[in-house]
RODO-167401 format. One line per 8 residues: number of its first residue (from 1); their letters; for each residue z, x, y of N, C-alpha, C, O. Coordinates in Angstrom, 1 decimal. Atoms other than C-alpha are relative to their C-alpha. Example, Ala and Ser with C-alpha at 12.3 -4.5 7.8 and 13.67 -1.06 7.14 Angstrom:
<sites>
1 = as = 0.0/0.9/-1.2/7.8/12.3/-4.5/0.0/0.9/1.2/0.7/1.9/1.2 | 0.0/-0.9/-1.1/7.1/13.7/-1.1/0.8/-0.8/1.1/0.9/-0.3/2.2 $
</sites>
This chain:
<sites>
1 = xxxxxxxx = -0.9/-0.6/1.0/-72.6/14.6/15.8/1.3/0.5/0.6/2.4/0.3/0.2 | -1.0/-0.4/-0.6/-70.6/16.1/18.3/1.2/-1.0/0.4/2.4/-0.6/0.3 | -0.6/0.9/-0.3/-69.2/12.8/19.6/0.9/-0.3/-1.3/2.1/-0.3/-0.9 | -0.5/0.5/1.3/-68.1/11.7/15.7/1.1/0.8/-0.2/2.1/0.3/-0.6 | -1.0/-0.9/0.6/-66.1/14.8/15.3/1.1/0.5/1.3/1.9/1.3/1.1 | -1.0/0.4/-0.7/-64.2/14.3/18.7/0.6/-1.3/-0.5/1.8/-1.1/-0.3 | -0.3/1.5/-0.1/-63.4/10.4/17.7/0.9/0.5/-1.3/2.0/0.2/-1.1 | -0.3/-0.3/0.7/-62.4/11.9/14.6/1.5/0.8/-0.4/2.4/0.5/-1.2 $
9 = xxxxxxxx = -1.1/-0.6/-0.5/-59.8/14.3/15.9/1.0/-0.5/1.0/2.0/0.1/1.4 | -0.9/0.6/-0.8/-58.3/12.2/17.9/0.9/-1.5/-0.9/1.9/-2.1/-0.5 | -0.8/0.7/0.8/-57.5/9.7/15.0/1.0/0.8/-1.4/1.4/0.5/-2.5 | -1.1/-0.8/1.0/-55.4/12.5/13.3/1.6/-0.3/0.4/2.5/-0.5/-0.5 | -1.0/-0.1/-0.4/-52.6/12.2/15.3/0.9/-1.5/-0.3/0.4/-2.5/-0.7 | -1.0/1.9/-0.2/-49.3/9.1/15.6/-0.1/-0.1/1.3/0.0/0.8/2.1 | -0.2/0.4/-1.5/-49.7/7.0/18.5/2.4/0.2/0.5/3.3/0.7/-0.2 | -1.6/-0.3/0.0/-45.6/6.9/20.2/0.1/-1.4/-0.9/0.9/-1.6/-1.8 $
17 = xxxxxxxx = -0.5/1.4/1.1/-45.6/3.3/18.6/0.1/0.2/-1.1/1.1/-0.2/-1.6 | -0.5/-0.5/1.1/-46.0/4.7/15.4/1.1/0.3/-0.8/1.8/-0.2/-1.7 | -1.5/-1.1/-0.1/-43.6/7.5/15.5/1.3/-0.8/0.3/2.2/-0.5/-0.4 | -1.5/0.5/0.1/-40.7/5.1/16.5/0.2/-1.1/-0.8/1.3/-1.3/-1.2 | 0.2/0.3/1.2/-41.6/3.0/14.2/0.2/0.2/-1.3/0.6/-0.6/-2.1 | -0.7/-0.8/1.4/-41.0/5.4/11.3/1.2/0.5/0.1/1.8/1.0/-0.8 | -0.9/-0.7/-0.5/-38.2/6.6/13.5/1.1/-1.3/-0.4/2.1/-1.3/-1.1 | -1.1/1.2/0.0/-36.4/3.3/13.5/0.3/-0.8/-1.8/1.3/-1.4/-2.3 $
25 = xxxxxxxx = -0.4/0.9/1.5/-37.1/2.2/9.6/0.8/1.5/-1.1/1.3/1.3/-2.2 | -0.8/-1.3/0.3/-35.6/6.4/8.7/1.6/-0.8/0.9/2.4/-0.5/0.0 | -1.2/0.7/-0.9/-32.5/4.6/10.9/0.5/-0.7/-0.8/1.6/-0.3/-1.3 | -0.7/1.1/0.6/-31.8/1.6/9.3/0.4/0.7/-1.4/1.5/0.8/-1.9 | -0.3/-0.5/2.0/-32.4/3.4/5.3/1.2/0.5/0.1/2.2/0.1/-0.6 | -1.1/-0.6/-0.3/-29.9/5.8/6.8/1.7/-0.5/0.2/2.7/0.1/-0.1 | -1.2/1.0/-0.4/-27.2/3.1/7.8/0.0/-0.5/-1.0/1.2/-0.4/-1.4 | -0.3/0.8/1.4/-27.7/1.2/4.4/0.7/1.2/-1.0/1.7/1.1/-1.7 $
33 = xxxxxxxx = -0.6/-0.8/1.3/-27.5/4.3/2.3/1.1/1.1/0.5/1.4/1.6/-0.6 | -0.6/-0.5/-0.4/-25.1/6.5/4.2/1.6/0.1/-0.6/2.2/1.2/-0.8 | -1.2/0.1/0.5/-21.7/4.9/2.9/0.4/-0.4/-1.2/1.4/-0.4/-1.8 | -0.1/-0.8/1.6/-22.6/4.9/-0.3/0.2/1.1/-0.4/0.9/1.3/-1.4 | 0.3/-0.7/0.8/-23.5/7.9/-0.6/1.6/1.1/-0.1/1.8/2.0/-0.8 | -1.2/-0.5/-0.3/-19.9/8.9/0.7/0.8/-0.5/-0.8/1.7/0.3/-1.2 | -0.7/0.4/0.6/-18.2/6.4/-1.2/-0.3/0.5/-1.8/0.5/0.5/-2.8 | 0.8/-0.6/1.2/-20.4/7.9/-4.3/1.1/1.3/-0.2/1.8/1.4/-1.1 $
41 = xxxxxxxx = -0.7/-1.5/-0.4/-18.6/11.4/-3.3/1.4/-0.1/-0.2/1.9/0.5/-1.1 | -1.2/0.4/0.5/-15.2/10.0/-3.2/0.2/-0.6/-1.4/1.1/-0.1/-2.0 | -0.4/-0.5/1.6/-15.2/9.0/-6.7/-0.6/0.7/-0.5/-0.5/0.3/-1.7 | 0.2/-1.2/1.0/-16.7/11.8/-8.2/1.1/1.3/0.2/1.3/2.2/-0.5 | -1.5/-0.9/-0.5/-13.4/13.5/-6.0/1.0/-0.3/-1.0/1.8/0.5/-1.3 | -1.2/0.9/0.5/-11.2/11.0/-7.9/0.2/0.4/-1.9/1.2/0.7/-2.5 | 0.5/-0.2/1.3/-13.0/11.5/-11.5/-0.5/1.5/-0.3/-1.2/1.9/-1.2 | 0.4/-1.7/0.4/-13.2/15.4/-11.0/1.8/0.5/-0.5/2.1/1.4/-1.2 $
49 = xxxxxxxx = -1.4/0.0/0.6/-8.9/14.7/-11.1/0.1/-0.5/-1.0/1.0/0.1/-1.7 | -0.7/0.6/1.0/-8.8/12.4/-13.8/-0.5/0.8/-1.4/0.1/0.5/-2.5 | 0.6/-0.4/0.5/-11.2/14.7/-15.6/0.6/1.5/-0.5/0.5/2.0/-1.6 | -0.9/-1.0/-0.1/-9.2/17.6/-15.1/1.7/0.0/-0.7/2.3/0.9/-1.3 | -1.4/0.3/0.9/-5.8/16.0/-16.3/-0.3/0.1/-1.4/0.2/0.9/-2.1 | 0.2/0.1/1.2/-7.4/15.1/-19.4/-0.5/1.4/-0.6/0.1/1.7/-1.5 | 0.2/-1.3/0.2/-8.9/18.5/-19.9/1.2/1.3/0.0/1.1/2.4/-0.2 | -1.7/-0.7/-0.4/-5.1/19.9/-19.1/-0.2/-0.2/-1.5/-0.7/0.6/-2.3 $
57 = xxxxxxxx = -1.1/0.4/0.7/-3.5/17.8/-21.6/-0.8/0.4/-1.4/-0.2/1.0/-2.3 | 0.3/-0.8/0.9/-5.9/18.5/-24.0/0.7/1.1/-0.6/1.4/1.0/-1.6 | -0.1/-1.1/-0.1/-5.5/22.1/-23.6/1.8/0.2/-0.6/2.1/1.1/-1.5 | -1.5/-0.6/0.3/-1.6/22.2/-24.0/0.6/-1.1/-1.2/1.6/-0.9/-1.8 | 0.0/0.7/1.9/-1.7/19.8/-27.3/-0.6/1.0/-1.0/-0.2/1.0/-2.2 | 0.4/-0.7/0.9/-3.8/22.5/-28.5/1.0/1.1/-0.1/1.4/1.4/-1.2 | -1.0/-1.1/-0.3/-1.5/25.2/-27.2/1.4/-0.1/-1.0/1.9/0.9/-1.6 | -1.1/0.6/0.5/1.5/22.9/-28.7/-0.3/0.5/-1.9/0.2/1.3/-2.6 $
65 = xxxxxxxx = 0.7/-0.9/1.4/-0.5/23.1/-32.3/0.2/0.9/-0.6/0.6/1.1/-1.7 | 0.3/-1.8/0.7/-1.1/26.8/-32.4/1.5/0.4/0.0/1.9/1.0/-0.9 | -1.0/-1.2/0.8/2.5/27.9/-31.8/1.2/-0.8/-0.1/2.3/-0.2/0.1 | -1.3/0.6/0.3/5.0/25.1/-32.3/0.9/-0.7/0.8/1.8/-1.5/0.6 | -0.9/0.3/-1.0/6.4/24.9/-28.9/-1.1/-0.1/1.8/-2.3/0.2/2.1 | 1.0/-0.1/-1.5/5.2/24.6/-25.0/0.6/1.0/0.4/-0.3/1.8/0.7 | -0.8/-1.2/-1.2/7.7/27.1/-23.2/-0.7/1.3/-0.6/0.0/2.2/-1.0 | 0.5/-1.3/0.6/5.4/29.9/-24.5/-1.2/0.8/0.3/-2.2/0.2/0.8 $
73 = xxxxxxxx = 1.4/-0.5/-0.5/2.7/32.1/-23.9/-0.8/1.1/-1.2/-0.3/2.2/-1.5 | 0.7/-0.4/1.5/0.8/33.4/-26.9/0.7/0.1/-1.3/0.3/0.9/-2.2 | -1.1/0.3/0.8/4.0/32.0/-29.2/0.9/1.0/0.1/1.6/1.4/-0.8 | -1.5/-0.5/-0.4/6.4/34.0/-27.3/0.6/-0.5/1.0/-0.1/-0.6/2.0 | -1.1/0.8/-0.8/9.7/32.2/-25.7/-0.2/0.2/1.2/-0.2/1.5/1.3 | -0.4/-0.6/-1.2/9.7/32.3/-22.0/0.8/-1.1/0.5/0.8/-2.3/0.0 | -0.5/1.2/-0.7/11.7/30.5/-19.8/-0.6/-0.6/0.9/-1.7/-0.1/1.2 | 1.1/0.7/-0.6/10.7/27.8/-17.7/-0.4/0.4/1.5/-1.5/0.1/2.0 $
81 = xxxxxxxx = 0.5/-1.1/-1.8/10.6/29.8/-14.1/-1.4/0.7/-0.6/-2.3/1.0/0.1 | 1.5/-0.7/0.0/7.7/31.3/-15.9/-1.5/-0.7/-0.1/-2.6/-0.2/-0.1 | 0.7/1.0/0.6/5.9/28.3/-16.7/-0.3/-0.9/1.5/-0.8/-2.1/1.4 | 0.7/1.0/-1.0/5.2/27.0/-12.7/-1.7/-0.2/0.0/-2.2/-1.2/0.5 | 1.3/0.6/-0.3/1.4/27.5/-13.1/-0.3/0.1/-1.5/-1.1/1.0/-2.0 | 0.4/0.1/1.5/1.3/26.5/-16.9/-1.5/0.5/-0.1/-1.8/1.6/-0.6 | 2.0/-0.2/-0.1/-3.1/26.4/-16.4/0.0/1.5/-0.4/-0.6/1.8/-1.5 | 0.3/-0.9/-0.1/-2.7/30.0/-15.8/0.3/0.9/-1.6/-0.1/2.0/-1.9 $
89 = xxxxxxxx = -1.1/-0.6/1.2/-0.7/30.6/-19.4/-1.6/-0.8/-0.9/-2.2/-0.1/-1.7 | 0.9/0.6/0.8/-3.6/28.2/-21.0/-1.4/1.0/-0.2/-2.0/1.6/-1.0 | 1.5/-1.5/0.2/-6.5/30.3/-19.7/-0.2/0.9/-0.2/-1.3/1.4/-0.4 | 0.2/-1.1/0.6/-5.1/33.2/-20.9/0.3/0.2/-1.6/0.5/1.1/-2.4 | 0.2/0.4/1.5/-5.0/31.7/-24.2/-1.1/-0.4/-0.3/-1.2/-0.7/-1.5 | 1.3/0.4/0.0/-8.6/30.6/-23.9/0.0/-1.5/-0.2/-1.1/-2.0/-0.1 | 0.6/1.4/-0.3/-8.1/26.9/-24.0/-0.4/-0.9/1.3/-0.5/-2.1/1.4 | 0.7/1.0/-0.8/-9.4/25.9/-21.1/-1.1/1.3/1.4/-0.4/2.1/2.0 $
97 = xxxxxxxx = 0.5/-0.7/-0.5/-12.2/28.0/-18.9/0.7/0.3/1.8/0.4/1.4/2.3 | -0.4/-0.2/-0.8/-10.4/27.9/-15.7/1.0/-0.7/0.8/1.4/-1.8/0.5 | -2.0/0.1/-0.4/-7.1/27.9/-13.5/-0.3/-2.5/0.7/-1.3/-2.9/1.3 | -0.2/0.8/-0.8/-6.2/23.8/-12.4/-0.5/-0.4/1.6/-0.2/0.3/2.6 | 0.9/-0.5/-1.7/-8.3/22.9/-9.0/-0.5/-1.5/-0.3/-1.1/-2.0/-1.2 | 1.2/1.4/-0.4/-9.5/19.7/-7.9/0.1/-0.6/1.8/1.0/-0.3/2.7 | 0.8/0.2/-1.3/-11.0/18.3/-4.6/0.6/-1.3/0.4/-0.1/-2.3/0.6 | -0.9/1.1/-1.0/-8.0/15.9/-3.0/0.7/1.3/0.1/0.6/2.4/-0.4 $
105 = xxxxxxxx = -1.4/-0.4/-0.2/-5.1/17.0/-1.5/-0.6/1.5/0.8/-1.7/2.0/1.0 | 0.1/-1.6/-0.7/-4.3/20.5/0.4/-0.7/1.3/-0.6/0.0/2.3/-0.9 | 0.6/-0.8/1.1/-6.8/22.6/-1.5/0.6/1.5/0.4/0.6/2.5/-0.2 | -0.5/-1.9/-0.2/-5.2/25.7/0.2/1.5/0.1/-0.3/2.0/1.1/0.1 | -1.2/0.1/0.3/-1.6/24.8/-1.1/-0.1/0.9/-2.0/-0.8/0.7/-3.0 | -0.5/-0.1/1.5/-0.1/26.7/-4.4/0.9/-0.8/-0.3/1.6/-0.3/-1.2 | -0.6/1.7/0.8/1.6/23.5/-5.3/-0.6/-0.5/-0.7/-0.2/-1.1/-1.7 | 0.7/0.9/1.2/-1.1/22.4/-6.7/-0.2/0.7/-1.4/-0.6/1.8/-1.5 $
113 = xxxxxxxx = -0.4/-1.2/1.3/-0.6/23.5/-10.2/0.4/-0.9/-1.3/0.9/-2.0/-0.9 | -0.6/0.4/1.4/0.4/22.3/-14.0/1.4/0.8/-0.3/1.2/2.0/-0.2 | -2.0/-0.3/0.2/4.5/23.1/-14.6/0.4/-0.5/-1.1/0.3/-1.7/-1.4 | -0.9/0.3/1.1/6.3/23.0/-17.6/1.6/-0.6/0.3/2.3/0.4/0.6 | -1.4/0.2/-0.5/9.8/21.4/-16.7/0.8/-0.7/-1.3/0.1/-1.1/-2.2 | -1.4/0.3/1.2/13.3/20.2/-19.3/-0.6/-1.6/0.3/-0.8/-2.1/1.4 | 0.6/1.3/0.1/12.0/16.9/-20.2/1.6/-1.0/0.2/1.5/-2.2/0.5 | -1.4/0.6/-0.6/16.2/15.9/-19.5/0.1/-0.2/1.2/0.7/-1.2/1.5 $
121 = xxxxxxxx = -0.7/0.0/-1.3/16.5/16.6/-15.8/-0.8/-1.3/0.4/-1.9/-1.6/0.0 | 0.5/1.3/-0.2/16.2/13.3/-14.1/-1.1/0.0/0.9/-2.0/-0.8/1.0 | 1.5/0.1/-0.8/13.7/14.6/-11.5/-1.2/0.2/-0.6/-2.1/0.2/0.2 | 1.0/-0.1/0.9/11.3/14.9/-13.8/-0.2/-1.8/-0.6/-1.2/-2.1/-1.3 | 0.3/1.4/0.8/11.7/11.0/-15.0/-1.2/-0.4/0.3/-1.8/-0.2/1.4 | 1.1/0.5/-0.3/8.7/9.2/-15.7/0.6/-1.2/-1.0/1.2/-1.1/-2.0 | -0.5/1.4/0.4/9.2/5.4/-16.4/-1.8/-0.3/-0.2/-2.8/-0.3/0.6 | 1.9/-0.5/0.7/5.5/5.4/-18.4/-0.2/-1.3/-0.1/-1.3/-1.6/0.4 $
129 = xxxxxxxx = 0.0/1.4/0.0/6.2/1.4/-19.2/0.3/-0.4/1.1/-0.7/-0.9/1.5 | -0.4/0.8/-1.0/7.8/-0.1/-16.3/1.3/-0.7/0.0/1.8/-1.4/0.8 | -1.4/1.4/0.4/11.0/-1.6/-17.9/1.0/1.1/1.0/2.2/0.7/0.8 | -1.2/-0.9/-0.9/13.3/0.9/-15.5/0.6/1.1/-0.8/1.8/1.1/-1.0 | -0.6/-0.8/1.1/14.0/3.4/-17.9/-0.8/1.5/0.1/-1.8/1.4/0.8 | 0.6/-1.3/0.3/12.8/7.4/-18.5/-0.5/-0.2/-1.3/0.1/-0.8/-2.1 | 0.4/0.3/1.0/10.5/7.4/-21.0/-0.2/1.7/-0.8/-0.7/2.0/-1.9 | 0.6/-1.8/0.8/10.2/11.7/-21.6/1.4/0.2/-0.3/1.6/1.4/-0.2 $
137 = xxxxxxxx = -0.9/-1.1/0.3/13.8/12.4/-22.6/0.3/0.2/-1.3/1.0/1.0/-1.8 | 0.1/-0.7/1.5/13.3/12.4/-26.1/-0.6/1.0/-0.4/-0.9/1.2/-1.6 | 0.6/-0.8/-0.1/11.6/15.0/-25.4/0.8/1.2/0.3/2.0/1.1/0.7 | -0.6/-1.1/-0.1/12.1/18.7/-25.1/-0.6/1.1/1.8/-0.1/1.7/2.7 | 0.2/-0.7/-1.7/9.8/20.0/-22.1/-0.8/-1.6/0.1/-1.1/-2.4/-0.8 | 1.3/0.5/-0.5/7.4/18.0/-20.0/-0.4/0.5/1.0/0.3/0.9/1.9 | 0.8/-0.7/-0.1/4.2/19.2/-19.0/-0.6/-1.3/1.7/-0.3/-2.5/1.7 | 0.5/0.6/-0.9/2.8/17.6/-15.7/-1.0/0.5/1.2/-0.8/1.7/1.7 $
145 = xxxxxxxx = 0.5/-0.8/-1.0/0.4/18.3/-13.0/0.1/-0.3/1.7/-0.4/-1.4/1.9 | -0.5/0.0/-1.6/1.1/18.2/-9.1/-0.8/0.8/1.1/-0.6/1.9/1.5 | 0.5/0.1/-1.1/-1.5/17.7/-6.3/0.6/0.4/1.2/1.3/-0.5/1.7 | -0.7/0.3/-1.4/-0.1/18.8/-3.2/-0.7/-0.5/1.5/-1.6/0.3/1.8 | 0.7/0.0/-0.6/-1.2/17.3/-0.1/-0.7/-1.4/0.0/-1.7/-1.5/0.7 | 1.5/1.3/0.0/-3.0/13.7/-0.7/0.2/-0.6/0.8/1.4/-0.5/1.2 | -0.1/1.2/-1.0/-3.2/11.3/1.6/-0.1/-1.4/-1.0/-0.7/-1.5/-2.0 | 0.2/1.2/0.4/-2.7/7.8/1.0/-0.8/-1.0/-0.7/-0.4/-1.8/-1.5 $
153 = xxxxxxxx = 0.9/0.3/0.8/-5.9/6.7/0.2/-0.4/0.3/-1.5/-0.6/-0.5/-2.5 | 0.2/-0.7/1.3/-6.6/9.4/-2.6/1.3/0.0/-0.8/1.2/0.1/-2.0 | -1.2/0.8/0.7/-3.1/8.6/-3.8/-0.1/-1.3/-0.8/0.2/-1.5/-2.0 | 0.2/1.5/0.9/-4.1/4.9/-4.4/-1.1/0.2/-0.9/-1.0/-0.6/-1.8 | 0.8/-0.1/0.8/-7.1/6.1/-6.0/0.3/0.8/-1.6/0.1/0.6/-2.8 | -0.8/-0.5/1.5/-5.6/8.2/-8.4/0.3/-1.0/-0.6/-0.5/-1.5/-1.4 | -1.1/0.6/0.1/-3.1/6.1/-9.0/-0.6/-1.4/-0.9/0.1/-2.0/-1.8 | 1.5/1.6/0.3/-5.9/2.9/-9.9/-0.7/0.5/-1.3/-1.1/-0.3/-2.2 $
161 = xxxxxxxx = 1.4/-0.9/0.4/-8.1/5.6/-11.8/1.2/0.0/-1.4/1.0/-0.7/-2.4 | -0.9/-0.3/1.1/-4.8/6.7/-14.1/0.8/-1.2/-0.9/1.0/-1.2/-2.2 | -0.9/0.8/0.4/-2.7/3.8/-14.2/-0.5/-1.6/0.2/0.3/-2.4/-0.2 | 0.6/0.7/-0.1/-4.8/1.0/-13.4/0.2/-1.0/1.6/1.3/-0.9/2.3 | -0.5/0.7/-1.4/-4.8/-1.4/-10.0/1.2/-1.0/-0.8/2.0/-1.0/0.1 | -1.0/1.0/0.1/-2.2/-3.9/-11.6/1.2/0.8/0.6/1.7/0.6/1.7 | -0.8/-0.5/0.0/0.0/-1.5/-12.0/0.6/0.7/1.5/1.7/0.8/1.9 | -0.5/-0.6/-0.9/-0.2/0.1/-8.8/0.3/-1.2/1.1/0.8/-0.6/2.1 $
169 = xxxxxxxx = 0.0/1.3/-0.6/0.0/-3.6/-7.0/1.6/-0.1/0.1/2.3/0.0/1.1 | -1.3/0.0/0.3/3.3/-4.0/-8.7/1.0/1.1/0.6/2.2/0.9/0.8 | -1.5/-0.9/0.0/5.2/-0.9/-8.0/-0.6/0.8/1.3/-0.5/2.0/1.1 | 0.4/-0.7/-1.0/3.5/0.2/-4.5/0.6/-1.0/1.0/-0.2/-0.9/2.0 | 0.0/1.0/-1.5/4.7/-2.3/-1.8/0.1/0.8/0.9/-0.3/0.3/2.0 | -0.6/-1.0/-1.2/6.0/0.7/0.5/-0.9/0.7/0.6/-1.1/0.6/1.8 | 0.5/-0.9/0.6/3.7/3.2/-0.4/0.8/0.5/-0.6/0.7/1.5/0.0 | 0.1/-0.8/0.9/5.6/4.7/-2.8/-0.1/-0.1/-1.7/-0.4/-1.3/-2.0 $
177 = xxxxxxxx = 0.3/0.3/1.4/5.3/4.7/-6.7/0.8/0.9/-1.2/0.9/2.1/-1.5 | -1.1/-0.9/0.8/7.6/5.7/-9.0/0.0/-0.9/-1.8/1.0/-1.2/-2.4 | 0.0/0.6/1.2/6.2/4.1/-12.4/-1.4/0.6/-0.3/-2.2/1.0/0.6 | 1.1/-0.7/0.5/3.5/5.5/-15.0/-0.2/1.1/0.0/0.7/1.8/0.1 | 0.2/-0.7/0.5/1.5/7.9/-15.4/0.1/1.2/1.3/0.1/2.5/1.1 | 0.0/-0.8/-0.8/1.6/8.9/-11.5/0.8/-0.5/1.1/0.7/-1.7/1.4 | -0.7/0.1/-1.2/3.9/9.3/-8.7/-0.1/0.4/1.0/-1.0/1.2/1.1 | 0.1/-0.3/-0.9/4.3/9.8/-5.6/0.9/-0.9/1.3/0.8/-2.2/1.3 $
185 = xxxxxxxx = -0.3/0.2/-0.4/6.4/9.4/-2.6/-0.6/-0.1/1.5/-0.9/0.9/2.1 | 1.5/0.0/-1.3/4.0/8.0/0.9/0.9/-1.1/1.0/0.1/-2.1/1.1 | -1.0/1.3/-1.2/6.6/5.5/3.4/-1.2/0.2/1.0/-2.1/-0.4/0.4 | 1.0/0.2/-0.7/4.0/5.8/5.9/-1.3/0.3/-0.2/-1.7/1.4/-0.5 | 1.3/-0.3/0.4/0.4/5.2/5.5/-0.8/1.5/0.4/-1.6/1.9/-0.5 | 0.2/-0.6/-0.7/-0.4/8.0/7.8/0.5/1.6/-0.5/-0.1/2.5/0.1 | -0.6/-0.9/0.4/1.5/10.6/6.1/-0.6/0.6/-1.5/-1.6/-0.1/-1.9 | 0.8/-0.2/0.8/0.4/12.4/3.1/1.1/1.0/-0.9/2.0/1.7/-0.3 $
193 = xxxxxxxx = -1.5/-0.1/0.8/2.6/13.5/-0.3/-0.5/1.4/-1.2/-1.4/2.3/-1.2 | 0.2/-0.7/1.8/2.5/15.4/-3.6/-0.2/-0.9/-0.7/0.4/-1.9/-0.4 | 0.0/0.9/0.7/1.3/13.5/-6.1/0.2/1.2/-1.5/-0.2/2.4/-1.6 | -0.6/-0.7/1.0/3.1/14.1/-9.9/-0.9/-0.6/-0.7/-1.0/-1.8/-0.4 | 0.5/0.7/1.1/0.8/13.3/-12.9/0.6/0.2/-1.2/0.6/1.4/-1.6 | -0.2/-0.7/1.7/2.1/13.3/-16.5/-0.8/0.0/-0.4/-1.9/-0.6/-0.3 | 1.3/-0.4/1.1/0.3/14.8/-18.9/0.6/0.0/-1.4/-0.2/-0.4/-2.3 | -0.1/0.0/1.3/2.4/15.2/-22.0/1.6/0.1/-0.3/2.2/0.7/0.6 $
201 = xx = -1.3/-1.0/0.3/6.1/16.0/-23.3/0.3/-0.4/-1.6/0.1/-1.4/-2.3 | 0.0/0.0/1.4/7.1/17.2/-26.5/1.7/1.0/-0.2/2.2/1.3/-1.3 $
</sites>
C-alpha cells in the first residue's frame, strides 16, 4: 500500500516537458490576441469621442430650445469670453452629467473643451460640404469642440469615425484637413495638433 501511495504522489506534479508546453501555447494565444485587444481599446478611445460630441450637441440643442439663444447660461446674455468651456454652462443647467473629457489627445491640456464662438469670424469656417465655401455664417454663434493634443493617427481616426474615410482621402494629402465636420492642422506625421469638431450653429 505504501508503494501505491508513493507512485501516486509523484504523478501529481508537471514533468518540465509539460510546463513549457503550456508555457509556449499561453505564448502564441498571447501573440494572436494581444493586438487586438489594443486595437479593440483604440476604438472604444475613438467612439468614447464620437460619443461624447453627439452627447454635446445634443445637450446645447436642448439648451438652444429652453431659452432661445446659445450665448447664455440659464437664459441670461453673456458674452462669448464667457462661453470658452461651454460643457461647464451645460452641466450647470443639468443637460448633460459631466464636464467634456475624452481619452485622445493631451488629457492634461485645458484646451480641450466645447466654445461658443461668432459663427462670422472666418477662423471659425467650417466648409461642412466641400464645395470651398463656409457653411456656419448664416448662423449666429457656433458651438464646437476642441481636442488638444492628438497625434496623427487619432486625428485620422476621428476624422474617418466623423466624416468618413472618403472624405478624409480627399482633403488630407499633407496631413492637414480643413473640410467637414473635423479639422485640424498636422504637416508632419510626427507632430501632434488640435483637433476642431463642429457640433452645431444657430
Amino acid at each position: 500500500m505504501a508503494q501505491i501511495d508513493l507512485k501516486r504522489e509523484r504523478r501529481q506534479g508537471f514533468t518540465l516537458l509539460e510546463t513549457i508546453g503550456v508555457l509556449a501555447v499561453i505564448a502564441v494565444l498571447a501573440a494572436l490576441l494581444l493586438p487586438r485587444i489594443f486595437e479593440a481599446m483604440d476604438r472604444a478611445r475613438i467612439n468614447q469621442v464620437v460619443v461624447g460630441c453627439h452627447t454635446i450637441k445634443t445637450a446645447v440643442l436642448q439648451h438652444y430650445a429652453n431659452y432661445g439663444e446659445i450665448a447664455s447660461v440659464k437664459g441670461v446674455s453673456v458674452p462669448l469670453s464667457a462661453l470658452g468651456h461651454f460643457d461647464h454652462v451645460l452641466l450647470a443647467e443639468g443637460l448633460i452629467d459631466k464636464p467634456f473629457a475624452v481619452l485622445v489627445g493631451d488629457r492634461t491640456s485645458t484646451n480641450t473643451t466645447i466654445r461658443v464662438l461668432a459663427a462670422t469670424d472666418g477662423a471659425t469656417a467650417y466648409d461642412l460640404d466641400g464645395d470651398g465655401h463656409d457653411d456656419t455664417t448664416h448662423g449666429q454663434y457656433l458651438v464646437e469642440a476642441v481636442i488638444a493634443g492628438v497625434n496623427r493617427s487619432d486625428a485620422i481616426a476621428i476624422n474617418e469615425a466623423l466624416d468618413g474615410a472618403a472624405e478624409f482621402l480627399g482633403a488630407n494629402p499633407g496631413g492637414n484637413d480643413n473640410r467637414g465636420r473635423v479639422i485640424y492642422k498636422m504637416p508632419h506625421p510626427k507632430t501632434s495638433a488640435d483637433v476642431r469638431i463642429y457640433l452645431t450653429h444657430r
